[in-house]
VEXKOLDREN-246794 format. One record per residue (C-alpha): residue number from 1; residue in one letter; x, y, z. Coordinates in nm, 4 decimals. Layout:
BEGIN
+-----+--------+----------+----------+----------+
: num : residu :       xx :       yy :       zz :
+-----+--------+----------+----------+----------+
: NUM :      A :        X :        Y :        Z :
...
+-----+--------+----------+----------+----------+
This chain:
BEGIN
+-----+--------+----------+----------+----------+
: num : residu :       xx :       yy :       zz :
+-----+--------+----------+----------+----------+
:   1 :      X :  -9.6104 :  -0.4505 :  21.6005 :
:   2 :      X :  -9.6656 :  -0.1465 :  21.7833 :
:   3 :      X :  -9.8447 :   0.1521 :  21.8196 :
:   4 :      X :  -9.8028 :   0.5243 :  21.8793 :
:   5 :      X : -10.0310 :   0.7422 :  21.9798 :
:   6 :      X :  -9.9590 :   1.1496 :  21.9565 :
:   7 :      X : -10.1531 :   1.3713 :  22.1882 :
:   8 :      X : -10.1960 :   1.6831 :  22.0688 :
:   9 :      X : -10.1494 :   1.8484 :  22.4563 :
:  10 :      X : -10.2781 :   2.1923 :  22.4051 :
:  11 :      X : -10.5376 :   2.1012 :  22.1578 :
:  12 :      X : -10.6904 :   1.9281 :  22.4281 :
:  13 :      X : -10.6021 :   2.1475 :  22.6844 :
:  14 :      X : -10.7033 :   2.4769 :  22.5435 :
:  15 :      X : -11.0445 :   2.3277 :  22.4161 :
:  16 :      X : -11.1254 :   2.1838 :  22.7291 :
:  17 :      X : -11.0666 :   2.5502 :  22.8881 :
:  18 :      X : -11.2258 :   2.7632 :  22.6287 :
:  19 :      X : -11.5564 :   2.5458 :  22.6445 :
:  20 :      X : -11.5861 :   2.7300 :  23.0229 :
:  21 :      X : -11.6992 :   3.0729 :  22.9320 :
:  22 :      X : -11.6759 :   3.1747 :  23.2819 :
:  23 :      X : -11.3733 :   3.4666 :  23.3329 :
:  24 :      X : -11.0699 :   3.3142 :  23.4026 :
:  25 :      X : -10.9742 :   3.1852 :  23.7086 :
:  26 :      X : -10.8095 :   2.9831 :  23.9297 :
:  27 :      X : -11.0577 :   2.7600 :  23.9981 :
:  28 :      X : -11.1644 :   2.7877 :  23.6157 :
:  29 :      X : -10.7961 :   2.6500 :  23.5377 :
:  30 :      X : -10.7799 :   2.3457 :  23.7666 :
:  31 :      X : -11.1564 :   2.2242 :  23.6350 :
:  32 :      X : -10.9929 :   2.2679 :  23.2783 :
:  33 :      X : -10.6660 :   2.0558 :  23.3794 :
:  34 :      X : -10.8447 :   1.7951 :  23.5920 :
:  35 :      X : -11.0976 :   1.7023 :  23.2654 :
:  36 :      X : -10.7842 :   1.7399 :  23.0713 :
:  37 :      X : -10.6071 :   1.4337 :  23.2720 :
:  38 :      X : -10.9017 :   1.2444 :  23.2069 :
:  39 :      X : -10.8792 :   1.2862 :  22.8666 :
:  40 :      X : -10.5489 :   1.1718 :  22.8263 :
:  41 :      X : -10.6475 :   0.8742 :  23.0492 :
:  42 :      X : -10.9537 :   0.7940 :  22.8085 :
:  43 :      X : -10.7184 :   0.8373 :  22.4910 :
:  44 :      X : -10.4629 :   0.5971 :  22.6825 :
:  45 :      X : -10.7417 :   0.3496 :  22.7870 :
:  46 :      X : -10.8959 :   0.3396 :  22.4309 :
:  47 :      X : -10.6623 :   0.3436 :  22.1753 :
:  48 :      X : -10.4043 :   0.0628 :  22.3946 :
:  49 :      X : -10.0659 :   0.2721 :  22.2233 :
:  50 :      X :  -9.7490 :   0.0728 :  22.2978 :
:  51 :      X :  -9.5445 :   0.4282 :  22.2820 :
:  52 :      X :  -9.7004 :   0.7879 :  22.3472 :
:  53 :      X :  -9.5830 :   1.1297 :  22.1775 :
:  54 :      X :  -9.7709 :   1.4087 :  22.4510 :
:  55 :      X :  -9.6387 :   1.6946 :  22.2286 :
:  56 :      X :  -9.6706 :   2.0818 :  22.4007 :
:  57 :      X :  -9.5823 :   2.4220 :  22.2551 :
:  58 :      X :  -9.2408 :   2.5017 :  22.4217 :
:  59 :      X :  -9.3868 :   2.8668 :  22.3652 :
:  60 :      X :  -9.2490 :   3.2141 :  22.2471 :
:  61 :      X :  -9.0647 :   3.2982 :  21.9280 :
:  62 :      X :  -9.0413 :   2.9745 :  21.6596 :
:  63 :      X :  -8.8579 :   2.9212 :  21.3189 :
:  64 :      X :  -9.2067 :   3.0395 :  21.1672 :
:  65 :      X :  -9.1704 :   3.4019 :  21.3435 :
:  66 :      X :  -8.8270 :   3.4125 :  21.1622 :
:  67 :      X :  -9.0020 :   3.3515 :  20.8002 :
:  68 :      X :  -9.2921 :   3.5828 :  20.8873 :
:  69 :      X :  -9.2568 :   3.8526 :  21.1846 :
:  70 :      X :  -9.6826 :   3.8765 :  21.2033 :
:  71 :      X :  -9.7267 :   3.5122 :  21.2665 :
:  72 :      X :  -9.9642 :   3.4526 :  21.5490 :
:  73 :      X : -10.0030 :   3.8195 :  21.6098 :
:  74 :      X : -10.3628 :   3.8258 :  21.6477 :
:  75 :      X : -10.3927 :   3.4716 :  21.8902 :
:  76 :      X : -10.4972 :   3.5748 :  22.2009 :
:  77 :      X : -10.2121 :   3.4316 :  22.4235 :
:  78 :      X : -10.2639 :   3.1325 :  22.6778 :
:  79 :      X : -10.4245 :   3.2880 :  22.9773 :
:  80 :      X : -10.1460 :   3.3091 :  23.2913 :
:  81 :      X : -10.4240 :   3.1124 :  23.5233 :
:  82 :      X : -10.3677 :   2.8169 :  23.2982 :
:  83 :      X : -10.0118 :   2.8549 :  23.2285 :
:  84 :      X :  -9.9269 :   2.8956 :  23.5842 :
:  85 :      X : -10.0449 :   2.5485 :  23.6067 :
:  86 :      X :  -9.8974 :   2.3599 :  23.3047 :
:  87 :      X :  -9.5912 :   2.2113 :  23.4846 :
:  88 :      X :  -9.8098 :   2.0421 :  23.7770 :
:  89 :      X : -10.0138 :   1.8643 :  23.4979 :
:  90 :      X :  -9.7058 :   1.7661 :  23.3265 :
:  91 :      X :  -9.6118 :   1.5972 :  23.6681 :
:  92 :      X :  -9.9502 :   1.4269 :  23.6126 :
:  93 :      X :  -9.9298 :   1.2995 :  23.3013 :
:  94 :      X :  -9.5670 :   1.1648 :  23.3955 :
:  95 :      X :  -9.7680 :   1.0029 :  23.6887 :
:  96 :      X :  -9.9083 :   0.8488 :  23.4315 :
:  97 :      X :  -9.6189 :   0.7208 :  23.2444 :
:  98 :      X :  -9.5637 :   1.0034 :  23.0101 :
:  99 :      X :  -9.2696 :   1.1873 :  22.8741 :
: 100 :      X :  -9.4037 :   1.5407 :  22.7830 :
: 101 :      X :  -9.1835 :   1.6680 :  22.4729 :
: 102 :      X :  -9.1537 :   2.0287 :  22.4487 :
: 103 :      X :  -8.9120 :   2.1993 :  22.1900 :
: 104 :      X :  -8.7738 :   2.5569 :  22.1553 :
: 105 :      X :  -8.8704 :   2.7107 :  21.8534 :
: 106 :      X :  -9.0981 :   2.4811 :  21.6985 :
: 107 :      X :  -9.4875 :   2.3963 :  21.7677 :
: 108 :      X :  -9.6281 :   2.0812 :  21.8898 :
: 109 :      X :  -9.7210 :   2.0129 :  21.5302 :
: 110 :      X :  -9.3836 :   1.9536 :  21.4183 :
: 111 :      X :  -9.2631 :   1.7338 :  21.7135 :
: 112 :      X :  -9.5881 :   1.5149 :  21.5850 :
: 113 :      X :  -9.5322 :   1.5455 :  21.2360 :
: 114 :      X :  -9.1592 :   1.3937 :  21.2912 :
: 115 :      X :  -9.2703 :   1.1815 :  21.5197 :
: 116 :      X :  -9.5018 :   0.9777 :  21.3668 :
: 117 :      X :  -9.2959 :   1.0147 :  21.0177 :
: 118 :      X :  -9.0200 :   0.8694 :  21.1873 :
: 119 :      X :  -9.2094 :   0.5869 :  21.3249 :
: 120 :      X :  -9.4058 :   0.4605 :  20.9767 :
: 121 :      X :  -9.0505 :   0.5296 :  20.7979 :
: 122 :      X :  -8.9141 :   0.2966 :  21.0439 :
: 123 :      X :  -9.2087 :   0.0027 :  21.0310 :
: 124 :      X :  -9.3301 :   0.0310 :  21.3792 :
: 125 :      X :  -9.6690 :  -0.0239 :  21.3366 :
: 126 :      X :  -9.9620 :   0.1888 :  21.3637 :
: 127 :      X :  -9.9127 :   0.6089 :  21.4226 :
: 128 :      X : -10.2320 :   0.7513 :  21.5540 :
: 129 :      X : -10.3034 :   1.1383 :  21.6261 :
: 130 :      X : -10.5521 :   1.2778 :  21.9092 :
: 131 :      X : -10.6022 :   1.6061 :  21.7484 :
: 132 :      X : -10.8242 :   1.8450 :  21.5965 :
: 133 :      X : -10.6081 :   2.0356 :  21.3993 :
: 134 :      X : -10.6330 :   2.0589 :  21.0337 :
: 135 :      X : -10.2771 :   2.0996 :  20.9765 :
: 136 :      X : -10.1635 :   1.7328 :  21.1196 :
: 137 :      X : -10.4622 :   1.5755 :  20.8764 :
: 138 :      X : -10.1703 :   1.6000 :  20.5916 :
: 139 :      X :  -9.9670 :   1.3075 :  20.8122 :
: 140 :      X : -10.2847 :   1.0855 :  20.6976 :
: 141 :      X : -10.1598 :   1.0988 :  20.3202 :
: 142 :      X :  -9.8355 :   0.9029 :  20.4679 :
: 143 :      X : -10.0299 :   0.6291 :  20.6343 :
: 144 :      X : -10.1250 :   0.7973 :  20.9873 :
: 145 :      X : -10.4640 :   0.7430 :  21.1344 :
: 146 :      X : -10.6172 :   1.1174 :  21.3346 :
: 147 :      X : -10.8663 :   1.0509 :  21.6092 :
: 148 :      X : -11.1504 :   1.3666 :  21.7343 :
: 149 :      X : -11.1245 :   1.2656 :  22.0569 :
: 150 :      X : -11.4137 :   1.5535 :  22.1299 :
: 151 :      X : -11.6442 :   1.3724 :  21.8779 :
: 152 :      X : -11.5215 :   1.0160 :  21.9225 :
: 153 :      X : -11.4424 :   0.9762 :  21.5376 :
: 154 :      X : -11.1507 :   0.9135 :  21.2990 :
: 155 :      X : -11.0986 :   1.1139 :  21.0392 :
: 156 :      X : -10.9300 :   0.9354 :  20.7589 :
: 157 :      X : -10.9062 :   1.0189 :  20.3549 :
: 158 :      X : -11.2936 :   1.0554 :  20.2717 :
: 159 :      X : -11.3176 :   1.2682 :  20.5737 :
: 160 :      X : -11.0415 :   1.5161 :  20.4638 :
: 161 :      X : -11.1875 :   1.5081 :  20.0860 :
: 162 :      X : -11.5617 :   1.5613 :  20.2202 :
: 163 :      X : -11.4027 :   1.8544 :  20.4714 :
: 164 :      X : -11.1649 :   2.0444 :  20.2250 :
: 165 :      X : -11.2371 :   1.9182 :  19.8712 :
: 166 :      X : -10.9140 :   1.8304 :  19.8692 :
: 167 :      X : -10.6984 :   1.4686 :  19.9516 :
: 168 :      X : -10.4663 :   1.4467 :  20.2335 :
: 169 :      X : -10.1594 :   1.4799 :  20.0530 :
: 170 :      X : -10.2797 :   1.8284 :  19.8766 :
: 171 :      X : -10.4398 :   1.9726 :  20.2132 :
: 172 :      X : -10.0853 :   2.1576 :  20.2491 :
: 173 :      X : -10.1556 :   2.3740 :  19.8968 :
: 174 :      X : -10.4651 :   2.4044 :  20.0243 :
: 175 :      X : -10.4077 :   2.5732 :  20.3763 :
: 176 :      X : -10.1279 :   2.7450 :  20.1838 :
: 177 :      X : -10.3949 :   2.9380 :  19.9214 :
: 178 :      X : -10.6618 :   2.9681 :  20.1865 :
: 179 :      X : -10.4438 :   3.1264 :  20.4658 :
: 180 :      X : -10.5296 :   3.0979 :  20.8212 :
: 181 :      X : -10.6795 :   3.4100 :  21.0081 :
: 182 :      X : -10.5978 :   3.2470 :  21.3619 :
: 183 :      X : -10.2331 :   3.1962 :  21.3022 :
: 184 :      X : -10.2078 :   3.5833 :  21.0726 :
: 185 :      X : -10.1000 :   3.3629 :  20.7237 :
: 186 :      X : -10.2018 :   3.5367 :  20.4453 :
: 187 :      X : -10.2990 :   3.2987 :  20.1662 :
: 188 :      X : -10.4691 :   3.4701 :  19.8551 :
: 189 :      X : -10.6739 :   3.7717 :  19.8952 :
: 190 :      X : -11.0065 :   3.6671 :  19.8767 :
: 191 :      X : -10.9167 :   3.3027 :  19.8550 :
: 192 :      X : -11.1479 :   3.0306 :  20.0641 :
: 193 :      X : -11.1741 :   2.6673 :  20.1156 :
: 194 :      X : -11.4000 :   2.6183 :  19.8084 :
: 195 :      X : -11.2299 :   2.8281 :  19.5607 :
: 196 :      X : -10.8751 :   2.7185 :  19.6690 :
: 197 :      X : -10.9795 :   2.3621 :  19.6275 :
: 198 :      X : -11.1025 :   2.4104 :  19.2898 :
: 199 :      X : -10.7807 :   2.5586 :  19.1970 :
: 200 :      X : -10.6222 :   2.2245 :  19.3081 :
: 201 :      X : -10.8704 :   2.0038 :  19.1079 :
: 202 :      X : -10.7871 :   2.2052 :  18.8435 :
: 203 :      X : -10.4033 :   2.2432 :  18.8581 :
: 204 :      X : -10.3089 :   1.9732 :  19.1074 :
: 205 :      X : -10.0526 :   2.1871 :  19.3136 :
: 206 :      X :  -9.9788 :   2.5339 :  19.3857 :
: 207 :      X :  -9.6535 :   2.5565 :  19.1170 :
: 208 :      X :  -9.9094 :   2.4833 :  18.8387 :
: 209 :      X : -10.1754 :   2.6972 :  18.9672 :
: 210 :      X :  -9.8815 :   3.0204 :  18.9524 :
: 211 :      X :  -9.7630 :   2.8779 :  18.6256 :
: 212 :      X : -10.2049 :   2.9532 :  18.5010 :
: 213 :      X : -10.2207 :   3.2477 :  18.7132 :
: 214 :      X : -10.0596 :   3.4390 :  18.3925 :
: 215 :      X : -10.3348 :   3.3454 :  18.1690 :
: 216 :      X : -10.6509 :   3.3878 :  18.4603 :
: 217 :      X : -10.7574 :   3.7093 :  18.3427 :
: 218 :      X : -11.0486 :   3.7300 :  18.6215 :
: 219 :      X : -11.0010 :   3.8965 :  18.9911 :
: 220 :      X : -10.8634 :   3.5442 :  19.0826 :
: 221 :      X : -10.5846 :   3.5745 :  18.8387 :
: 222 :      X : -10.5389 :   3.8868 :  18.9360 :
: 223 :      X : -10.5001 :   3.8317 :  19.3043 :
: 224 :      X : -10.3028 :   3.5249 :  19.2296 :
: 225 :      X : -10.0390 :   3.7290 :  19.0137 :
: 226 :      X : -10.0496 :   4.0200 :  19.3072 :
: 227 :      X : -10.0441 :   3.7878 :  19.5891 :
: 228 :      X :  -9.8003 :   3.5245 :  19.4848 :
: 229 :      X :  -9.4918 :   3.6363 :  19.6899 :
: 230 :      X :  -9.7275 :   3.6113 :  20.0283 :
: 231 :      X :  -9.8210 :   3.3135 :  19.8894 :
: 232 :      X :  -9.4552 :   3.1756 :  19.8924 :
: 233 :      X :  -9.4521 :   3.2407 :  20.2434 :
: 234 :      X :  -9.7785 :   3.0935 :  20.3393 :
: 235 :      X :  -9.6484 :   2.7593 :  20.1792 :
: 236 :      X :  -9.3745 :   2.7749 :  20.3954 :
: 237 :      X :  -9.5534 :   2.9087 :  20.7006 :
: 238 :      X :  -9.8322 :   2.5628 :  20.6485 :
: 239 :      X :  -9.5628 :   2.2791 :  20.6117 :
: 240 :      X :  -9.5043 :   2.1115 :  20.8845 :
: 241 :      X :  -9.1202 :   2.0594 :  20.9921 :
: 242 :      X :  -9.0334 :   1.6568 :  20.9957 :
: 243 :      X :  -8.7029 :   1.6754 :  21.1092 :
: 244 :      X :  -8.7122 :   1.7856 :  21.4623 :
: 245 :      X :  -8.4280 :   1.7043 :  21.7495 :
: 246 :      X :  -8.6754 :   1.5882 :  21.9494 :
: 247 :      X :  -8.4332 :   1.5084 :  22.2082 :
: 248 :      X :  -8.6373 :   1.1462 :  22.3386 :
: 249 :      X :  -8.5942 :   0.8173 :  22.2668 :
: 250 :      X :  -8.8470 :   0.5204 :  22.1392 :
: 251 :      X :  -8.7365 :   0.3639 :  22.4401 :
: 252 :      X :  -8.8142 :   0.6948 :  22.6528 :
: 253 :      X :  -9.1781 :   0.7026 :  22.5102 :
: 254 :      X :  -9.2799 :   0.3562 :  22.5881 :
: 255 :      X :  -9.5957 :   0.3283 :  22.7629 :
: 256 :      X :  -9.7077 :   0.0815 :  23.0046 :
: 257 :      X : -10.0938 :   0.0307 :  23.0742 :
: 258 :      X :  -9.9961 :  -0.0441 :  23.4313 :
: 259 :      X :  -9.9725 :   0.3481 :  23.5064 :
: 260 :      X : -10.3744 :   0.4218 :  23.4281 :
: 261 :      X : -10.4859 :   0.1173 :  23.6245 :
+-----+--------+----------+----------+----------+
């Protein structure tokens, strides 16, 4: 059997940068890159994958810009020092054997999410994702396994229901309710982690939750009944896309060990 592992490229990237809180520079930029190579060689060296997914944000407008022109209008963009230098680490990591996948119009997130859908749906083997990203811990409800590779842990089922209150496969209602400042989706006014999980222990999914919201006479029902066309969005803006062209094959993405030795 195999096994894929899906690097989450500018989760790793970006985190490795920001943890600098020098100004940005140059010099800032190739320090960020250099640890960032020797975190995918760590990944690669730990986790053995027969077949690697190093999914990037192509960049600019997405599909999610069409559903929602404010989406990501408050995220600080990728500072030109570091994006200057993206294409010399992809060289890099295809030094290392890697096939970076980049796609117009869709985020990183997606390429993983159809990715490593694909691969279980097929009976490959194991699907495991080096990210920190609370959107991708959904994929877990379907059988995939999500590694902090800052923290050295998996985070599996309990993890997500200690973290959110909520299982895997309901973390999508959940983000949906709560919003997300950093990417501008709205959620429910007034609507956190806590409250938007009890909703779901309550209701089970967001369609039953609207179908209460009518006899909620609180603020919450309120805010519910006022908010529940934003909320349609933010459901839509949270689900990740599974049906990417990702334009690579299996083949294209297999990895040999040879490369890191």
């Amino acid at each position: 059997m195999g096994k894929l592992l899906a690097i989450d490229g500018l989760n790793i990237v970006r985190r490795v940068y920001e943890a600098n809180i020098e100004p940005d520079t140059s010099a800032k930029a190739e320090a960020a890159l250099r640890h960032s190579l020797g975190s995918f060689r760590k990944l690669l060296a730990t986790h053995e994958p027969t077949h690697v997914l190093p999914a990037f944000d192509f960049g600019g407008h997405t599909w999610r810009h069409d559903l929602y022109a404010r989406y990501r209008e408050n995220r600080e963009p990728m500072p030109t020092v570091l994006k200057e230098r993206l294409p010399d680490f992809y060289d890099q990591l295809a030094a290392l054997g890697l096939k970076v996948v980049e796609v117009p119009e869709v985020e990183a997130d997606d390429v993983i999410a159809t990715g490593v859908m694909r691969w279980l749906a097929e009976g490959r083997g194991d699907a495991i994702i080096a990210s920190t990203d609370k959107d991708l811990h959904v994929l877990i409800a379907h059988g995939a396994m999500v590694w902090d590779h800052f923290k050295s842990e998996w985070h599996n089922s309990k993890w997500v229901e200690d973290k959110f209150g909520v299982p895997p496969e309901k973390l999508t209602d959940l983000l949906a309710l709560m919003g997300d400042v950093s990417d501008s989706i709205p959620g429910v006014s007034k609507v956190g982690v806590k409250t938007a999980a009890k909703l779901l222990q309550s209701y089970g999914n967001i369609e039953r939750i609207m179908a209460g919201a009518g006899i909620l006479k609180d603020g919450l029902g309120e805010r519910l009944r006022k908010d529940s066309a934003q909320l349609a969005i933010s459901r839509q803006l949270v689900e990740l896309k599974t049906d990417v062209r990702m334009g690579v094959t299996w083949n294209m993405l297999a990895f040999d060990a040879v490369h890191i030795n």
